[in-house]
C-alpha positions in Angstrom: 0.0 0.0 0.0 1.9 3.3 -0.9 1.6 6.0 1.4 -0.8 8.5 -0.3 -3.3 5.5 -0.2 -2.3 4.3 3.4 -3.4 8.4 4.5 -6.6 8.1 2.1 -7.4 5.2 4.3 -6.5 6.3 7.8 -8.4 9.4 6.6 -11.3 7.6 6.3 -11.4 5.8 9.2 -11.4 8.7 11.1 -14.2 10.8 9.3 -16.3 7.9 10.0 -16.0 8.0 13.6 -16.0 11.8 14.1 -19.7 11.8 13.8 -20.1 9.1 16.7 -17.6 10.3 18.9 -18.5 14.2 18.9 -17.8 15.6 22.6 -15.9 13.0 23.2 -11.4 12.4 23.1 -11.2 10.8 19.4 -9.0 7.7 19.6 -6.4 7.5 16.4 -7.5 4.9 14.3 -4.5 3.5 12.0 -4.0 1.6 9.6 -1.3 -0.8 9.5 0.1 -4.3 8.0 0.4 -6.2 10.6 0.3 -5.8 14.2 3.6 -4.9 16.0 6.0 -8.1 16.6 5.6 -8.9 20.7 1.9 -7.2 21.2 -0.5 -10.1 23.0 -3.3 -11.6 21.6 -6.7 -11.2 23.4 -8.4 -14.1 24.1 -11.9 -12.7 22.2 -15.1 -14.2 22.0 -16.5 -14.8 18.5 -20.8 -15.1 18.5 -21.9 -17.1 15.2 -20.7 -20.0 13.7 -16.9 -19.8 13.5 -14.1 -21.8 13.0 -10.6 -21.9 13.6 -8.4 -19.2 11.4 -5.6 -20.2 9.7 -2.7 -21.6 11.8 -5.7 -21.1 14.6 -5.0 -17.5 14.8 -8.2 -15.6 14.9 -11.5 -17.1 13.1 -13.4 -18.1 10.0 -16.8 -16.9 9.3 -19.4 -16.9 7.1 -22.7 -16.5 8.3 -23.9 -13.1 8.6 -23.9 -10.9 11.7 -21.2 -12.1 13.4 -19.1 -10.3 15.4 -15.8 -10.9 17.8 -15.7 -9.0 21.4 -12.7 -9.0 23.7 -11.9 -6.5 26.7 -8.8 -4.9 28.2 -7.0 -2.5 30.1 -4.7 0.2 28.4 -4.7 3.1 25.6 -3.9 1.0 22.6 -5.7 -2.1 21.2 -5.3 -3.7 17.5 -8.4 -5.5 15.4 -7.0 -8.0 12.9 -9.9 -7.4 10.1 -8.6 -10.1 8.1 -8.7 -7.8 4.9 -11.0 -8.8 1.5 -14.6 -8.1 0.6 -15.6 -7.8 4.0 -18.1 -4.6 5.7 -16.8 -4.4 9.3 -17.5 -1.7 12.1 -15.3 -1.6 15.0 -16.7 0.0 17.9 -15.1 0.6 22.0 -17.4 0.4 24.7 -20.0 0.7 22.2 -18.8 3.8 20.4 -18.2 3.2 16.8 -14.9 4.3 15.6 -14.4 2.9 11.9 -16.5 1.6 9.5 -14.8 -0.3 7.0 -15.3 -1.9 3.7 -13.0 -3.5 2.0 -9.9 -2.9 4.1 -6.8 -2.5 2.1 -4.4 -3.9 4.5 -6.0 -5.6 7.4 -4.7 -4.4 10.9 -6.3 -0.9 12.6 -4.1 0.3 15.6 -6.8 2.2 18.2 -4.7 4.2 20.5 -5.6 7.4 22.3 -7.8 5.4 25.1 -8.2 6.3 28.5 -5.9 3.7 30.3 -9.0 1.7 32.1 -10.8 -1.2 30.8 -12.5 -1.1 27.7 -14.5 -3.5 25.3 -13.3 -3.7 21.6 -16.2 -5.0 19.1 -15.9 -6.1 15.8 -19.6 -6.7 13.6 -19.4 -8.3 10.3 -22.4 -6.6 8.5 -21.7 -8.0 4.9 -23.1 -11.1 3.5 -20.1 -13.5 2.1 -22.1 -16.5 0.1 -19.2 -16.9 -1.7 -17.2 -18.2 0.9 -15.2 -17.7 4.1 -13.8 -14.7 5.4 -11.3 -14.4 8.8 -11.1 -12.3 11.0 -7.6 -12.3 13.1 -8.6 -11.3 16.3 -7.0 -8.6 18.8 -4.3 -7.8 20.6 -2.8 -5.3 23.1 0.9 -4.3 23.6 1.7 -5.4 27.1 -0.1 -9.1 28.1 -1.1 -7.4 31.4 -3.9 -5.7 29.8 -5.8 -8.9 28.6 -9.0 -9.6 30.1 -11.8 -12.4 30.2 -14.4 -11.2 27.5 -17.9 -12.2 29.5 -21.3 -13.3 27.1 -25.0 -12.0 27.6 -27.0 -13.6 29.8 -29.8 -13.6 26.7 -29.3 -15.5 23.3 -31.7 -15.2 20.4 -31.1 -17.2 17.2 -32.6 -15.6 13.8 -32.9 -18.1 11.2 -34.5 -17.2 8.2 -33.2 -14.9 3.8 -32.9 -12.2 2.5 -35.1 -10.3 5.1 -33.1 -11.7 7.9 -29.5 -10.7 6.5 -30.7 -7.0 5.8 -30.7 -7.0 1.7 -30.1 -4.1 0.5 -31.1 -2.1 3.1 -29.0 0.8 3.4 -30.3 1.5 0.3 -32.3 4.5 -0.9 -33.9 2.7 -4.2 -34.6 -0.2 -5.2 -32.8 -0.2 -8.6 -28.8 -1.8 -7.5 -25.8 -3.1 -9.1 -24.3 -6.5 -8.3 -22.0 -3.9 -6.1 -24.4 -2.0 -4.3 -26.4 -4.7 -3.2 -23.4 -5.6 -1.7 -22.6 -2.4 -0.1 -26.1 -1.5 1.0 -26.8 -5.1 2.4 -26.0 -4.4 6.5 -27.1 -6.8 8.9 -27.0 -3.7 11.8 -29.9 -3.0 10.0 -32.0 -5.9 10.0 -34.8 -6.3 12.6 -32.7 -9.4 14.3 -29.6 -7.3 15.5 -32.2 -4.2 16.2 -34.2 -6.3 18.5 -31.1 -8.0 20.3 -29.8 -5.2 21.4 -32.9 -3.5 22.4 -32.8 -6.8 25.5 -28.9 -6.6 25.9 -29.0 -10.3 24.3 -26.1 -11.8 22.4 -27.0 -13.5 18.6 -26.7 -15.7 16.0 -28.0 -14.5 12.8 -28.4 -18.1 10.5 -29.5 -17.1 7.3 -28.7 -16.5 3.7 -30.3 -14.0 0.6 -32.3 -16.4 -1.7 -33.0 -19.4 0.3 -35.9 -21.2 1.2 -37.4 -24.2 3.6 -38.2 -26.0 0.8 -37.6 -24.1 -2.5 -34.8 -21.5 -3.4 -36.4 -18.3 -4.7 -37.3 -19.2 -8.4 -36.3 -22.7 -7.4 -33.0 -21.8 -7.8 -29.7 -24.3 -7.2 -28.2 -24.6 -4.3 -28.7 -25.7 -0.1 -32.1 -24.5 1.0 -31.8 -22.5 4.6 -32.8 -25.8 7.0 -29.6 -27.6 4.8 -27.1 -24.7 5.5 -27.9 -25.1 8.7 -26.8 -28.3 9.5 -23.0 -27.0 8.4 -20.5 -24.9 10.4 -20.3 -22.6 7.5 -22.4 -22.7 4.2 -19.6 -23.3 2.2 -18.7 -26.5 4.4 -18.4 -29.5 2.5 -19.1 -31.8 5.5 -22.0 -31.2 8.0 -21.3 -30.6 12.3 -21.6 -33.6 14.0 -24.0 -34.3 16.9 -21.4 -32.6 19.7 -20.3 -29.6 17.6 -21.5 -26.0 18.4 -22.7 -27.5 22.0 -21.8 -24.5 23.7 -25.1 -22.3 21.9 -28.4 -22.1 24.0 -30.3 -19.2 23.2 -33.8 -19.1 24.9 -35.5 -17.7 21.6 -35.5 -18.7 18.5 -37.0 -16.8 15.6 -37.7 -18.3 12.4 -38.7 -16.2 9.0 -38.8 -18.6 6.0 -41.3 -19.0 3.1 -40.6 -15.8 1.1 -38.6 -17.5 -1.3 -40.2 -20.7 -2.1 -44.4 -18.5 -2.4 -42.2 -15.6 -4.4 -42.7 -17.1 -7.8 -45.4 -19.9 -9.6 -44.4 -23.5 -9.5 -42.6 -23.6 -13.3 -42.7 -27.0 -15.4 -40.2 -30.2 -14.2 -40.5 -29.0 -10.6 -40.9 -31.7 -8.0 -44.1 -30.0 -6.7 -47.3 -30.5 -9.6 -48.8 -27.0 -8.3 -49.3 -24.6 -4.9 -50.8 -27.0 -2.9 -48.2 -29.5 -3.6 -45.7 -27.0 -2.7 -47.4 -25.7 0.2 -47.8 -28.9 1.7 -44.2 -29.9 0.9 -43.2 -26.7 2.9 -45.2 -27.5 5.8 -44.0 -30.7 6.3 -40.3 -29.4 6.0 -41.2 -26.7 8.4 -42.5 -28.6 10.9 -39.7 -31.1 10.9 -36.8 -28.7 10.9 -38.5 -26.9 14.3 -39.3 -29.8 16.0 -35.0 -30.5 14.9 -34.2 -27.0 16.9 -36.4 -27.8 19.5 -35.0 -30.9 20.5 -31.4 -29.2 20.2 -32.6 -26.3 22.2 -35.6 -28.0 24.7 -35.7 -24.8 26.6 -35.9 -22.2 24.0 -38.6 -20.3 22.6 -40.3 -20.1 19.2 -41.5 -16.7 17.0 -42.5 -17.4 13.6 -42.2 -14.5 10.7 -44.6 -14.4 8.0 -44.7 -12.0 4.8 -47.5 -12.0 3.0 -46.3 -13.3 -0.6 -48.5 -15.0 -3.0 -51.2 -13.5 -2.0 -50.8 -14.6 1.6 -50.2 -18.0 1.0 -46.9 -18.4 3.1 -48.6 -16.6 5.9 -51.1 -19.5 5.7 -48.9 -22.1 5.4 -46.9 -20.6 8.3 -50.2 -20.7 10.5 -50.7 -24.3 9.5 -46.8 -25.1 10.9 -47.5 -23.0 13.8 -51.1 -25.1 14.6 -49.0 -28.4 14.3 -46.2 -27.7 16.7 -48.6 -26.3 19.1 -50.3 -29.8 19.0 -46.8 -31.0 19.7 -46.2 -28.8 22.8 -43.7 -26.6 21.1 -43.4 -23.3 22.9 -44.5 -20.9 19.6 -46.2 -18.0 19.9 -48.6 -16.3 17.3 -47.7 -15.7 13.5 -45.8 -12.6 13.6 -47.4 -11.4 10.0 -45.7 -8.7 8.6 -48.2 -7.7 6.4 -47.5 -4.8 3.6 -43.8 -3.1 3.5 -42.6 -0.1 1.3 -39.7 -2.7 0.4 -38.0 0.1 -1.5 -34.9 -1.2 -1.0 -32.6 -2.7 -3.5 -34.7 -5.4 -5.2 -38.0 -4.3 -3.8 -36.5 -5.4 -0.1 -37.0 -4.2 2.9 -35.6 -0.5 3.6 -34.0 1.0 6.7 -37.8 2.1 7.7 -39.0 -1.6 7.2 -36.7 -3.1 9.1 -37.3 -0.5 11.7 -40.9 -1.3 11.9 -40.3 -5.2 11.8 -37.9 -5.0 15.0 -40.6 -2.6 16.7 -43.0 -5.7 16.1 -41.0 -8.1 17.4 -40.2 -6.9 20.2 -43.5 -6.3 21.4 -43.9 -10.4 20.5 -40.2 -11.0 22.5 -41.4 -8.9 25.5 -45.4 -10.7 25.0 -43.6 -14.3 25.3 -41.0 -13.6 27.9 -42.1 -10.8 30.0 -39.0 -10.5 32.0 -37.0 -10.1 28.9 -38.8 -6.3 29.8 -36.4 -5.5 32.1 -32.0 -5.2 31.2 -30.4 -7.8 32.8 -28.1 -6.6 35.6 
């Protein structure tokens, strides 16, 4: 990176965070290769499917909406971004101080902290179908400042497309390049992150554009969403095994899945001879892949999402799911039924302003099923 670009960059970094931290000291926010030789790597905490990084230095990831926490003492803290096409925002004790796309060289050096503890935050907000990204982790120049990282008492798991991973929705029209969907697609935005963080509860956001419980939109090729799931990442070639990803217990799990198989007509050479056949293929699916995360997660919750495609056929089919895991004593609440949306986003998806309303729905649902959830934990 030659020096006039390596200032462009730092330059940027900083503009974005001026904004945030108005009133405030303004950490510097640097770029740099690699962090310095000696520093200490944190011992972070990574919340989505992950695995290992390279040489097991850091972590791969895949899955949208994850992000790595760690904390510390000290002025100076450095985020290993990993570098490629990746949209990352790195925030300190929840303060955003760079927003980043594509970084050019992967390191950020974050110095200019008061010398007390701190939490370092990094979200993934980009959607990588293509395959995995890593992230390298943190790390702090003297190994005296390293510090546990602690979870949320609260976990909510959002499974579910397009809607789910935020589309397009930084968008101010729905007309978008290849490109800007990619840019304007920002899971910060979508109604799952929104409502986490409204009850101070750590996520998983297990979903992917396109995909479907039964059908792909306009049956297109590859994994539906319930066969991603079963993987690591969505690129895996093999599936988790039975023990894998044992450490994951959210108390609520929220499902939103039938846009993209009702989107379009059944076409000629499908496996399904019409809607009904479809319909009832999905609801069997349906059922079986809850009842799956039920008996993974006995203790958690269920809130089902319905748009009202097709005429509001997946909205009925989704009320025919919920009616049959009621009979099987699955904890589900009502249809959440989203009903008409501007979806003036890129694609004719859901804008800032949907999302916004969707989360403001939800949560009303969340705090309806799990009235304590009212309160902050302490």
């Amino acid at each position: 990176m030659s020096p006039t670009d390596l200032l462009k960059s730092s330059a940027a970094l900083l503009a974005s965070a001026v904004p945030l931290l108005a009133g405030a000291e303004l950490p510097e926010v640097q770029p740099l290769a690699a962090w310095p030789e000696g520093s200490a790597a944190l011992v972070g905490r990574a919340v989505g499917r992950v695995a290992p990084g390279p040489g097991g230095r850091g972590w791969r990831h895949q899955w949208p909406g994850t992000y790595f926490e760690a904390r510390f003492a000290g002025g100076v803290v450095y985020v290993d971004l990993g570098g490629g096409d990746v949209h990352a925002r790195v925030s300190i004790d929840e303060r955003e101080v760079a927003d980043v796309i594509r970084p050019a060289v992967p390191v950020l050096r974050i110095r200019g902290l008061s010398l007390g503890e701190h939490v370092v935050r990094v979200d993934v907000v980009s959607e990588s179908q293509d395959g995995a990204r890593v992230f390298g982790g943190f790390a702090v120049p003297d190994p005296a400042g390293a510090l546990p990282a602690r979870a949320r008492a609260r976990a909510i798991e959002f499974i579910g497309d397009s809607y789910t991973v935020g589309y397009g929705a930084a968008s101010a029209r729905r007309e978008c390049s290849l490109d800007e969907v990619w840019r304007t697609t920002d899971n910060s935005l979508a109604f799952g992150p929104k409502v986490a963080r409204r009850f101070d509860a750590d996520y998983r956001v297990n979903a992917i554009s396109g995909r479907g419980m039964v059908r792909n939109f306009a049956n297109a090729a590859g994994r539906t969403l319930p066969a991603a799931h079963a993987y690591r990442l969505p690129s895996d070639t093999a599936p988790m095994g039975p023990a894998d990803d044992a450490d994951w217990s959210p108390q609520l799990l929220v499902v939103a899945l039938g846009t993209n198989d009702f989107s379009t007509p059944v076409g000629a050479g499908e496996p399904w001879a019409d809607a009904a056949g479809l319909a009832a293929a999905f609801e069997q699916a349906y059922v079986a892949f809850a009842r799956s995360l039920w008996q993974r997660h006995p203790a958690a919750r269920f809130i089902l999402v319905a748009t009202d495609v097709a005429d509001g056929a997946a909205a009925r089919a989704v009320r025919r799911v919920r009616s049959a895991l009621v009979d099987d004593g699955v904890p589900v609440a009502e249809v959440l039924e989203l009903g008409p949306l501007a979806l003036d986003g890129c694609d004719w998806h859901p804008s800032r302003a949907d999302q916004d309303r969707i989360a403001l729905r939800l949560a009303a649902a969340v705090e309806a099923m799990l009235p304590a959830w009212r309160q902050r934990p302490d």
